[in-house]
DSSP file (Angstrom, degrees, kcal/mol; ACC not computed):
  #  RESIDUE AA STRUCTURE BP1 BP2  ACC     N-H-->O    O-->H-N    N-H-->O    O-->H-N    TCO  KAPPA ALPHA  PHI   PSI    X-CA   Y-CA   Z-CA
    1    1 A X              0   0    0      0, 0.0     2,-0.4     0, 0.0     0, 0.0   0.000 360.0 360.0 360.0 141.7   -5.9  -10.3  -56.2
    2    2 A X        -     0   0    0      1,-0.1     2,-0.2     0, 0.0     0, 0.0  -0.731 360.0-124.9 -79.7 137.8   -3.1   -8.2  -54.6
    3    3 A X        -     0   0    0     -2,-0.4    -1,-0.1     1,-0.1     2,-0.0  -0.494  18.4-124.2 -69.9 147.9   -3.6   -8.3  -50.5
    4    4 A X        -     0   0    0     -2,-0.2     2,-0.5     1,-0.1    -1,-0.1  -0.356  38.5-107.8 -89.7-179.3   -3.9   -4.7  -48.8
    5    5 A X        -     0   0    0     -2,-0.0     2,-1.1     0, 0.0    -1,-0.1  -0.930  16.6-118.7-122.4 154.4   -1.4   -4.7  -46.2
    6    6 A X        +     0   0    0     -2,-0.5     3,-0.3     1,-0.2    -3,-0.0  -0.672  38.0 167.9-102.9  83.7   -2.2   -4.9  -42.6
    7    7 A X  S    S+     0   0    0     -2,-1.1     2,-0.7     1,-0.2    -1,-0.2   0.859  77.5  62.1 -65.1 -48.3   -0.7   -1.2  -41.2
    8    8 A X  S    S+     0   0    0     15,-0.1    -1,-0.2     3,-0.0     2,-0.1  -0.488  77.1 164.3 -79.4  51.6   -2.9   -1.9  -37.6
    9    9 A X        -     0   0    0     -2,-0.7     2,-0.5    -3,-0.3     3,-0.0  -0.325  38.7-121.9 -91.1 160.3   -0.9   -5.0  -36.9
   10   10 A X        -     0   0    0     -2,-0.1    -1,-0.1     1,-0.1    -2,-0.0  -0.813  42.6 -96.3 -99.2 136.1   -1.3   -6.4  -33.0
   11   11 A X        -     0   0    0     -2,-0.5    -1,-0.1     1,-0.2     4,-0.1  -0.180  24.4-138.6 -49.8 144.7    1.9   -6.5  -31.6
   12   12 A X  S    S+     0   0    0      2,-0.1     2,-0.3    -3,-0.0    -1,-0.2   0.681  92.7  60.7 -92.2  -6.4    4.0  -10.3  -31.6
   13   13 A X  S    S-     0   0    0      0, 0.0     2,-0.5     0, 0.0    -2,-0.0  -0.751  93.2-121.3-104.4 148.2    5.1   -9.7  -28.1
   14   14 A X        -     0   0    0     -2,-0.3     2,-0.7     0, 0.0    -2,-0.1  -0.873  35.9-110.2 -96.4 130.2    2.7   -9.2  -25.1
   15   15 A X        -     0   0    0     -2,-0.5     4,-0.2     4,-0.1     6,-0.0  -0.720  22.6-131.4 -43.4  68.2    3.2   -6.2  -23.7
   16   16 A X        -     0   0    0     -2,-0.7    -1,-0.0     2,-0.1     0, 0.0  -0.028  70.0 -29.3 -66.9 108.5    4.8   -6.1  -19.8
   17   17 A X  S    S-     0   0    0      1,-0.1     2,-0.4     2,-0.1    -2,-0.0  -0.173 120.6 -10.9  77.5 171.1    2.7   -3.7  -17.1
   18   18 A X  S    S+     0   0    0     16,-0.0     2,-0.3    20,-0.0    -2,-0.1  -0.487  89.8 149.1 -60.6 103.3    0.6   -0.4  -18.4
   19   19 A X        -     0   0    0     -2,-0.4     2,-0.6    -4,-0.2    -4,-0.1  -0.990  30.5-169.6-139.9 123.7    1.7   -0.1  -21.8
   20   20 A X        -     0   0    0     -2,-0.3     2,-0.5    14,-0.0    10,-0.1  -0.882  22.7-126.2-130.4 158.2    0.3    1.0  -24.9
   21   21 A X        -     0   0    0     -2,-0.6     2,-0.7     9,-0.1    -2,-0.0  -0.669  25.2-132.2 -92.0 127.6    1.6    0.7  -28.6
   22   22 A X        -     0   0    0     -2,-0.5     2,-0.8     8,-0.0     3,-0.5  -0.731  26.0-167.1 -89.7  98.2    1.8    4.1  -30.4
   23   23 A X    >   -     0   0    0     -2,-0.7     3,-1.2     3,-0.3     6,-0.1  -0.805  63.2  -8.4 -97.1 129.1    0.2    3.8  -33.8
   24   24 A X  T 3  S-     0   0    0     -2,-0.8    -1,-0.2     1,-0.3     3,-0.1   0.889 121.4 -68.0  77.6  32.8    0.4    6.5  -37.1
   25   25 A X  T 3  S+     0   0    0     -3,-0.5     2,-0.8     1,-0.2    -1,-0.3   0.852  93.9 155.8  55.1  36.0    2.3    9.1  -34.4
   26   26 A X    <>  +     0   0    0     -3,-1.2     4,-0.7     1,-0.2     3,-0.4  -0.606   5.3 154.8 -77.8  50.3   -1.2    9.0  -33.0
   27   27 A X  H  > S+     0   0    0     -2,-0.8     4,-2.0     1,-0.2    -1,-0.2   0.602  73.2  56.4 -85.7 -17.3    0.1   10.2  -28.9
   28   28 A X  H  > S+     0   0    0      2,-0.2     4,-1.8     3,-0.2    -1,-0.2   0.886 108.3  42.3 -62.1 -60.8   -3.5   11.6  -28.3
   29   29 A X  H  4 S+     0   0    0     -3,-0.4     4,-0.3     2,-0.2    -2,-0.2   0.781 116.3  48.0 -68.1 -38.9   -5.2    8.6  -29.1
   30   30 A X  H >X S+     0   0    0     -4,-0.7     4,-2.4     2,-0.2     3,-0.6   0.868 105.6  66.2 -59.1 -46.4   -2.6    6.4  -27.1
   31   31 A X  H >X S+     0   0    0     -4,-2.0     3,-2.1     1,-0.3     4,-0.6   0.882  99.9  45.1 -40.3 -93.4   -3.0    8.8  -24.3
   32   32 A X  H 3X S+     0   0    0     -4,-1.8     4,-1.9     1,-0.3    -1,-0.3   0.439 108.3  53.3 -37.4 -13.2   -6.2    8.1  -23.6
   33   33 A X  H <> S+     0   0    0     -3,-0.6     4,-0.9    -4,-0.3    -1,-0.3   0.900 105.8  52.5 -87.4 -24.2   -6.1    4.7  -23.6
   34   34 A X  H <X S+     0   0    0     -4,-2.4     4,-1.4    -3,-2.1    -2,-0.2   0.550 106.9  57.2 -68.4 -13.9   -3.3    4.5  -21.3
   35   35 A X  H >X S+     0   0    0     -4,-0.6     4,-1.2    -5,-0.2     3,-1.1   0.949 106.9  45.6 -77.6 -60.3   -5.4    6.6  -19.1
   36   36 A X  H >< S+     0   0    0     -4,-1.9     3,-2.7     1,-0.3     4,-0.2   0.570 105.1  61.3 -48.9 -96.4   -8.5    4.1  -19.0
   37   37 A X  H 3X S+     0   0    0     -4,-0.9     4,-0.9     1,-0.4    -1,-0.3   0.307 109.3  47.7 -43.9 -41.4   -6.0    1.3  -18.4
   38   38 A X  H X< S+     0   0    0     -4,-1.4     3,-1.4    -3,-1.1     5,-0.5   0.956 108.4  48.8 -24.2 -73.4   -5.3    3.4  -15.2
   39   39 A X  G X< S+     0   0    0     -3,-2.7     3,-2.0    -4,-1.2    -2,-0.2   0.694 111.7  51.5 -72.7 -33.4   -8.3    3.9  -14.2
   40   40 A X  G 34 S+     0   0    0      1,-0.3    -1,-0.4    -4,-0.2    -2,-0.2   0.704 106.5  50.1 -73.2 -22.9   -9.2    0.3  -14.6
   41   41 A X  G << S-     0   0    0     -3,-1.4    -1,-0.3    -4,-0.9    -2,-0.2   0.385  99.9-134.2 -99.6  14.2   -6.7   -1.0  -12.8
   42   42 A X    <>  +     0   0    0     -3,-2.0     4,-0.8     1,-0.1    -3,-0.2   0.921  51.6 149.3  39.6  69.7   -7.3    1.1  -10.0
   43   43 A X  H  > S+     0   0    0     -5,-0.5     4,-3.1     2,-0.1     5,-0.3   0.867  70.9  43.4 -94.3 -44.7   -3.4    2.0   -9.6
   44   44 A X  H  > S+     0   0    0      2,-0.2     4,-3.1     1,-0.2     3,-0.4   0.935 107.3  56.2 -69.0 -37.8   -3.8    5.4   -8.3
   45   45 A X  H  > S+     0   0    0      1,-0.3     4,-2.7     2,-0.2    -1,-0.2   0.961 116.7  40.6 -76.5 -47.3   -6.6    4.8   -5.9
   46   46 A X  H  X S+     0   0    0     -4,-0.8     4,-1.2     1,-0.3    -1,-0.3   0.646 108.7  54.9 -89.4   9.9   -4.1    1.9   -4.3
   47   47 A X  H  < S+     0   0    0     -4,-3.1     4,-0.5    -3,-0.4    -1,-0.3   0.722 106.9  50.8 -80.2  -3.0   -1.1    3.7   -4.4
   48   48 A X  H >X S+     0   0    0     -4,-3.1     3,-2.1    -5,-0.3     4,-0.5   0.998 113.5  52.7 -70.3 -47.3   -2.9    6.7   -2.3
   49   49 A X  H 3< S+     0   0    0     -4,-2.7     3,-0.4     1,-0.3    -1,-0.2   0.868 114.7  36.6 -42.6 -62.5   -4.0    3.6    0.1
   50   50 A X  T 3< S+     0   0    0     -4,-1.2    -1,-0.3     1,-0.2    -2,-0.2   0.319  94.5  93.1-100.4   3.9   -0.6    2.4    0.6
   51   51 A X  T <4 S+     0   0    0     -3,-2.1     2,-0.4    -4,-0.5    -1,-0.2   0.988  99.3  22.4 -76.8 -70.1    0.9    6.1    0.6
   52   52 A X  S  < S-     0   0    0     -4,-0.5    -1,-0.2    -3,-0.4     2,-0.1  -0.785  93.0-113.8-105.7 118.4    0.7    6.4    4.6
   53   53 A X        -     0   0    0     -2,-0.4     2,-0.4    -3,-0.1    -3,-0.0  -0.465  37.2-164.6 -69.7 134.9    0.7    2.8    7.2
   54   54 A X        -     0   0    0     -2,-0.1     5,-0.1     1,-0.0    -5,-0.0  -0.994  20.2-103.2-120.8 138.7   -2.5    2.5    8.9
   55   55 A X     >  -     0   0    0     -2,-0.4     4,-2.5     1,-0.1     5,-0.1   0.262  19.1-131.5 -50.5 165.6   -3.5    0.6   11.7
   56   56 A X  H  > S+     0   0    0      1,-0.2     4,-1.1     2,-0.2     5,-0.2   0.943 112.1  60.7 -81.5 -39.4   -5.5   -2.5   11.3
   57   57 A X  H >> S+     0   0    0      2,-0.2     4,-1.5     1,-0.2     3,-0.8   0.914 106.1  45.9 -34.4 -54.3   -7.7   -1.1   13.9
   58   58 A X  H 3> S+     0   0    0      1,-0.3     4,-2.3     2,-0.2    -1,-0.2   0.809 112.8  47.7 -65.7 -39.0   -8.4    2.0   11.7
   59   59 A X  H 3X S+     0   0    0     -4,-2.5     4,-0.5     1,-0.2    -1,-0.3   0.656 104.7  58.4 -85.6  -9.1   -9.1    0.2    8.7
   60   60 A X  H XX S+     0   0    0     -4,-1.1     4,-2.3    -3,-0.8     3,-1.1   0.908 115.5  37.4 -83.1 -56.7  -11.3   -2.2   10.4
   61   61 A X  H 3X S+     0   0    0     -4,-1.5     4,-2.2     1,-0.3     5,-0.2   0.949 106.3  61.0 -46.9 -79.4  -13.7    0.9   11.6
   62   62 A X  H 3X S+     0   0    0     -4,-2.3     4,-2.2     1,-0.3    -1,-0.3   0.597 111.7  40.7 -41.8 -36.0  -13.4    2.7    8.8
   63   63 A X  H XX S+     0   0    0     -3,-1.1     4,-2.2    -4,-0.5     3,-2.1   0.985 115.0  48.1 -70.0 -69.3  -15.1   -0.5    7.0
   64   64 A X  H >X S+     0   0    0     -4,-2.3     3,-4.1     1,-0.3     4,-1.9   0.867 112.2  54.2 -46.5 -69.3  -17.6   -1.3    9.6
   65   65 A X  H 3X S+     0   0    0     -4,-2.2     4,-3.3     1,-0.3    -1,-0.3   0.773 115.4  41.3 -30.9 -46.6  -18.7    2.9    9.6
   66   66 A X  H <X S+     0   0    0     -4,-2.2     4,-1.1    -3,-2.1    -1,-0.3   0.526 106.2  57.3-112.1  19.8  -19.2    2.8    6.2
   67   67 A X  H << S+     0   0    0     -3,-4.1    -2,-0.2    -4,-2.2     5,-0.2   0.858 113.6  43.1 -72.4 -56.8  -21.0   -0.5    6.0
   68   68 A X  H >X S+     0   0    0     -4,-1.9     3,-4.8    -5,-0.4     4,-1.8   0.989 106.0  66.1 -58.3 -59.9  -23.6    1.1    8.5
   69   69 A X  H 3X S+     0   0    0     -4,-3.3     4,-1.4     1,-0.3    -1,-0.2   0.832 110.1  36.8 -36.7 -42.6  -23.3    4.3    6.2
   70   70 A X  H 3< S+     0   0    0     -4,-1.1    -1,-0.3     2,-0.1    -2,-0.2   0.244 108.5  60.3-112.6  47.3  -24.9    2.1    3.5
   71   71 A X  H X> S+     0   0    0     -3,-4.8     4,-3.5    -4,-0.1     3,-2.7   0.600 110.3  44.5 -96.8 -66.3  -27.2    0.3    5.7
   72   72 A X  H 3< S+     0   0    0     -4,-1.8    -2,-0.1     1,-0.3    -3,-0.1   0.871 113.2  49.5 -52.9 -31.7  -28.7    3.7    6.5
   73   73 A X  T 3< S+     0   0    0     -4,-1.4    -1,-0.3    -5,-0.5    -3,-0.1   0.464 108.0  52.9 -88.8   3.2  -28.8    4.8    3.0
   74   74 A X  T <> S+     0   0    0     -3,-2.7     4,-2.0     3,-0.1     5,-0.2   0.461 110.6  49.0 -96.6 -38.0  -30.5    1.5    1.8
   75   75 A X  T  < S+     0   0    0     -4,-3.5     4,-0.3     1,-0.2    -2,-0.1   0.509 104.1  58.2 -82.3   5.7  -33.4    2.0    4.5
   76   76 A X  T  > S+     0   0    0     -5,-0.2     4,-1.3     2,-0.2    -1,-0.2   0.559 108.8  48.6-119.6 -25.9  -34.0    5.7    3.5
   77   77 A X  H  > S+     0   0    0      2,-0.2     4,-1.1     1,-0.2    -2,-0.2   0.882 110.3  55.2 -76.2 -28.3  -34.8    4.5   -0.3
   78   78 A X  H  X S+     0   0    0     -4,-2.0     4,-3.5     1,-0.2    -2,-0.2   0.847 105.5  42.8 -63.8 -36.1  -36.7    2.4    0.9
   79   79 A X  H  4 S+     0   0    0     -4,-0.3    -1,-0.2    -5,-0.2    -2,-0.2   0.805 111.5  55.2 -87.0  -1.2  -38.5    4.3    2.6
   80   80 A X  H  < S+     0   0    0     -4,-1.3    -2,-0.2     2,-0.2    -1,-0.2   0.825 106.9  50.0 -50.4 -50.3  -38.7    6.6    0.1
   81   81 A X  H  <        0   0    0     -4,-1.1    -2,-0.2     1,-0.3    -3,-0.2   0.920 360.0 360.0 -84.3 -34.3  -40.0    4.0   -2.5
   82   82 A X     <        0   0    0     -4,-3.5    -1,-0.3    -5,-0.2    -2,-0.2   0.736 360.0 360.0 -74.2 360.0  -42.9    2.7    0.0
């Protein structure tokens, strides 16, 4: 039997950083995957973090504030659900 040939071949190199392989002049389809791989690697969210120094102070608050924020918002489903 003749063997089909393999068009959708995986690349022999691994790939360096957010990269995607362009298959059949398919840029639509690449696009979007290169978008999820963004989003998954949460790049944008920490370069906005790192965009501006903040104090250690600030970031400390900011945690604790919204720790309480979902303290208060666990105790208001609850009392919801009872």
């Amino acid at each position: 039997m003749k063997q089909k040939k393999n068009f959708r071949r995986k690349p022999k190199k691994q790939l360096q950083g957010l990269q995607v392989e362009v298959y059949d002049n398919n840029v639509e389809k690449a696009m979007r995957t290169l978008k999820r791989k963004v989003k998954d690697s949460n790049l944008f969210i920490d370069l906005r973090e790192k965009e501006y120094y903040e104090k250690p102070s600030k970031v400390r608050r900011e945690k604790r504030n919204l720790a309480k924020l979902r303290n208060q918002y666990q105790v208001q489903k609850e009392k919801e659900n009872h």
